[in-house]
C-alpha positions in Angstrom: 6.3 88.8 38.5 2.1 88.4 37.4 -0.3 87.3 39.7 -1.9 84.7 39.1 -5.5 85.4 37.3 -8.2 86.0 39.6 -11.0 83.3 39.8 -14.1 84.0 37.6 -17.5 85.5 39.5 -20.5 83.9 39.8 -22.8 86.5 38.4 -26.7 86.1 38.1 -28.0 87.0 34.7 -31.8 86.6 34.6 -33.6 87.6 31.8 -35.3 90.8 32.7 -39.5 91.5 31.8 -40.4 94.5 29.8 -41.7 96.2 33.3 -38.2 94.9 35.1 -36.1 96.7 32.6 -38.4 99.8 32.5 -38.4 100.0 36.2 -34.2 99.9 36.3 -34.1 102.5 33.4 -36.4 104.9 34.8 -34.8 104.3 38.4 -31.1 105.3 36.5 -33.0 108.4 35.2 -32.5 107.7 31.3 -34.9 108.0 29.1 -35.5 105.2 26.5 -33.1 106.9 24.0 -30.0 107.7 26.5 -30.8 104.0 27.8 -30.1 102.7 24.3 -27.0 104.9 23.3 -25.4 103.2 26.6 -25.8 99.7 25.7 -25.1 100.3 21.9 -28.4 99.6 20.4 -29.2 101.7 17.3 -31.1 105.2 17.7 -33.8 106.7 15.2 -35.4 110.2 14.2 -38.5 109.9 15.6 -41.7 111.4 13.7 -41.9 114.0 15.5 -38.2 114.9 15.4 -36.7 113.5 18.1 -34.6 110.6 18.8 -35.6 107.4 19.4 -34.8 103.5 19.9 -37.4 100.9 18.7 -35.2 98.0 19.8 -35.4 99.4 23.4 -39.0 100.3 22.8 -39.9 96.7 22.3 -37.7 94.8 25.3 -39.6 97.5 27.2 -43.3 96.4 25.3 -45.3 93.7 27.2 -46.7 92.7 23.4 -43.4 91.9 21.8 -41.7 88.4 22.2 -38.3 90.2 22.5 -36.4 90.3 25.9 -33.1 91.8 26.9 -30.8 88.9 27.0 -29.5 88.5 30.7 -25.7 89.2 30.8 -26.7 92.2 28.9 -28.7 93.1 31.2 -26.5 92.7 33.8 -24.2 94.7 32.7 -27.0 97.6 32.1 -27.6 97.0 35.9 -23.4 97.3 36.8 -23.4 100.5 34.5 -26.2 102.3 35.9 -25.2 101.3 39.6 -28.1 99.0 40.7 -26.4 96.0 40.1 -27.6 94.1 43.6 -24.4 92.3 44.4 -21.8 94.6 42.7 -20.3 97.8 41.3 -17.9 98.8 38.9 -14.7 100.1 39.7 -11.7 101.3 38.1 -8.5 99.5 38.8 -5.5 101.5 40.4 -3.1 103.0 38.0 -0.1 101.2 38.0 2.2 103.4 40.6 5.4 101.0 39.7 4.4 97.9 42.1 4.5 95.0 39.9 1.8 93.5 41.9 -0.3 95.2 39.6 1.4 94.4 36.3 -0.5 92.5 33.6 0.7 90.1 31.6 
């Protein structure tokens, strides 16, 4: 027997600023590259060797137009822990009660 499916969340998604998203990597400890490789943007050699990602350089740039959109954000925010109103969790492993059954 399925339960019924749980009602959606109300989640708030505002678009972050360039200083808003630095401020929440740099409080997760990442630097600009490991920041990047956890949301799935792309990642370059750098000039000087080292990895890099321009896409999070410029949401991070107070010059560029582009901004994190903000369920991806969000989500950044629920990854790293800092989310305000929630946190992830894992769901139980099934131990055999079909309360916990999908589908």
């Amino acid at each position: 027997m399925s339960q019924p499916p749980l009602p959606a969340l109300s989640l708030a998604m505002p678009v972050p600023t360039g200083d808003q998203l630095k401020a929440a990597r740099a409080a997760a400890g990442l630097s600009q590259a490991q920041a990047a490789e956890l949301m799935g943007y792309p990642l370059q050699t750098g000039s000087r060797g080292g990895v890099q990602s321009r896409t999070w350089q410029a949401l991070e740039s107070m010059s560029d137009e582009r901004n994190m959109q903000g369920p991806v954000y969000a989500m950044f925010l629920l990854l790293t822990g800092q989310h305000p109103d929630f946190v992830l969790a894992a769901r139980p492993v099934d131990g055999g009660d079909s309360a916990t059954a999908t589908g």
